[in-house]
C-alpha positions in Angstrom: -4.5 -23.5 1.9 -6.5 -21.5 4.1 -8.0 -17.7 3.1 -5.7 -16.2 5.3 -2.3 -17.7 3.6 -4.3 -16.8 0.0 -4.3 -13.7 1.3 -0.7 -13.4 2.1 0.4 -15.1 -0.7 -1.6 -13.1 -2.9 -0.1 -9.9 -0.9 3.2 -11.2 -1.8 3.0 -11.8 -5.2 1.5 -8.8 -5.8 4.1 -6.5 -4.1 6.9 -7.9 -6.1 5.3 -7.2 -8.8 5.0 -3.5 -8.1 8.7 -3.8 -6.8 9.4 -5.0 -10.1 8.3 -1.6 -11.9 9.5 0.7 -9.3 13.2 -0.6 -8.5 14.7 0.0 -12.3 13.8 3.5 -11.9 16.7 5.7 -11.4 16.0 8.7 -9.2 14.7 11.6 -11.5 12.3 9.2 -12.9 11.3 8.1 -9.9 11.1 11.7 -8.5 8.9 13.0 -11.6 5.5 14.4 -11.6 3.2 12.8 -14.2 -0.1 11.8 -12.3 -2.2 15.0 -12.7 1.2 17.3 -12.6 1.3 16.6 -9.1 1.9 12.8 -8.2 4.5 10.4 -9.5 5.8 7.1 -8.6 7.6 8.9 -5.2 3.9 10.0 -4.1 2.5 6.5 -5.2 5.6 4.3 -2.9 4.2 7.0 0.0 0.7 6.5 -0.5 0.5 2.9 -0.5 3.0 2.8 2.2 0.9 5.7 4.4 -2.7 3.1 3.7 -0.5 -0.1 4.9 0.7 2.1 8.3 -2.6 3.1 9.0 -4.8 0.2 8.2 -1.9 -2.1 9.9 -3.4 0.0 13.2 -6.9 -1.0 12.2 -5.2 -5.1 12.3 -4.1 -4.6 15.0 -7.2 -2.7 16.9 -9.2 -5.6 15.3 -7.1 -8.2 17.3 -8.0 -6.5 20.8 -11.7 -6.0 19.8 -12.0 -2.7 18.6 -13.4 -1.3 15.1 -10.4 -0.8 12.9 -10.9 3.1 12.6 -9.5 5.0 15.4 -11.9 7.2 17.0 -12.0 10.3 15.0 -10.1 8.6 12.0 -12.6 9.0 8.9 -10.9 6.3 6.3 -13.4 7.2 3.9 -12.0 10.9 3.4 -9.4 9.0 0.8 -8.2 12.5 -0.8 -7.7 14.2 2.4 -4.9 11.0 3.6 -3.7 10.4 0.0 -2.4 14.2 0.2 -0.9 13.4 3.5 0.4 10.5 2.5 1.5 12.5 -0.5 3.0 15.3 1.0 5.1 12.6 3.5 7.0 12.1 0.4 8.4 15.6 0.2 12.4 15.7 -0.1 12.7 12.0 0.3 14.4 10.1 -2.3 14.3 6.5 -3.6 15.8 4.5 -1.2 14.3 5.8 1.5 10.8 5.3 0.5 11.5 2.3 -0.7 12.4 1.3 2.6 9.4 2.9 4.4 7.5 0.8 2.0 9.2 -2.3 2.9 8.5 -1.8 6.7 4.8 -0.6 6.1 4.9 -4.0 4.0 6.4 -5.8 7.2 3.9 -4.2 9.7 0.6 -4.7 7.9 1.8 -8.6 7.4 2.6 -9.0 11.4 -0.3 -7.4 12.2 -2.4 -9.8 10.0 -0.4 -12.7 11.1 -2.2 -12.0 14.9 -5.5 -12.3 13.5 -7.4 -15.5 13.7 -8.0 -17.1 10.4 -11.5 -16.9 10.5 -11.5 -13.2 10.4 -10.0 -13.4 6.4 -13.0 -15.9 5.5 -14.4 -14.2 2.4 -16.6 -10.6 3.7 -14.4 -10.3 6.2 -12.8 -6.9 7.0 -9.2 -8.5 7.3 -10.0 -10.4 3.8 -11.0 -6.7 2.6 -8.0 -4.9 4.0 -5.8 -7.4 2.2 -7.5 -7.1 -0.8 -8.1 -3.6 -1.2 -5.4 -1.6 0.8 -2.7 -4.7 0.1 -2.6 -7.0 -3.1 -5.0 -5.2 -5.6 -3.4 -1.4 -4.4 -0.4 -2.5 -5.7 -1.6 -3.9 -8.5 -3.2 -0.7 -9.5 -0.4 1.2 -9.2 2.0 -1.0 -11.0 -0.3 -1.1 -13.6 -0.6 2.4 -13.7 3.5 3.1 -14.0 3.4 0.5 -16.6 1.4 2.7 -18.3 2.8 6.1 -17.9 6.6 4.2 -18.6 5.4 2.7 -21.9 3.9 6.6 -22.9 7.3 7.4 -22.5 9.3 5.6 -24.3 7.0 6.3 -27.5 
């Protein structure tokens, strides 16, 4: 098995996993603030989803020989995009996040799929962006509504 199809497959797993937590929720659960009184699992599906939109640009920049980062685009200012990604969420319920999540899932995989296989060799940004934006982001989070769930139900 090469690095890229770990990569996917490690993408995968790790996504239904996160789905696993996220898709029992009914709405007001889903729609409650418990992160720092201001995030919940709503702002979480949106924030992941808003990383896997934009870093599915930087795939695909990569695969016509640009750097990832648009020009202007500063990736490193995580707070300032994980309130816009954040604030996306507003008025949007379940489903329809769930479903922008599915097609940020989507993108980020096609976009991936164009890239040589070299390029998810391990150091790699593609390897990284997988990683870090894909499989262990979700794993995070799910880990973190685990968490907040099992509080709950004390």
């Amino acid at each position: 098995m090469t690095a890229k199809q770990q990569e996917f497959e490690a993408l995968d797993s790790a996504y239904q996993e996160f789905r696993s937590v996220v898709d029992g929720l009914d709405e007001s659960t889903f729609q409650e603030s418990w992160l720092d009184g201001r995030w919940g699992v709503r702002e979480i599906v949106a924030h992941i989803a808003g990383w896997l939109r934009e870093v599915a640009v930087g795939l695909e920049r990569m695969g016509k020989g640009k750097r990832p980062a648009p020009e202007g685009s500063d990736w490193n200012a995580f707070q300032r995009w994980n309130d816009k990604f954040a604030a996306e969420a507003a008025g949007k319920g379940k489903e329809e996040l769930l479903r922008e999540l599915e097609r940020s899932v989507a993108h980020f995989k096609a976009m991936g799929e164009k890239l040589p296989d070299d390029r998810f060799a391990e150091g790699k940004t593609a390897s990284g962006f997988f990683r870090n934006v894909g499989s262990a982001h979700f794993r995070e989070h799910a880990a973190m509504i685990r968490a907040w769930m099992n509080r709950q139900s004390r």
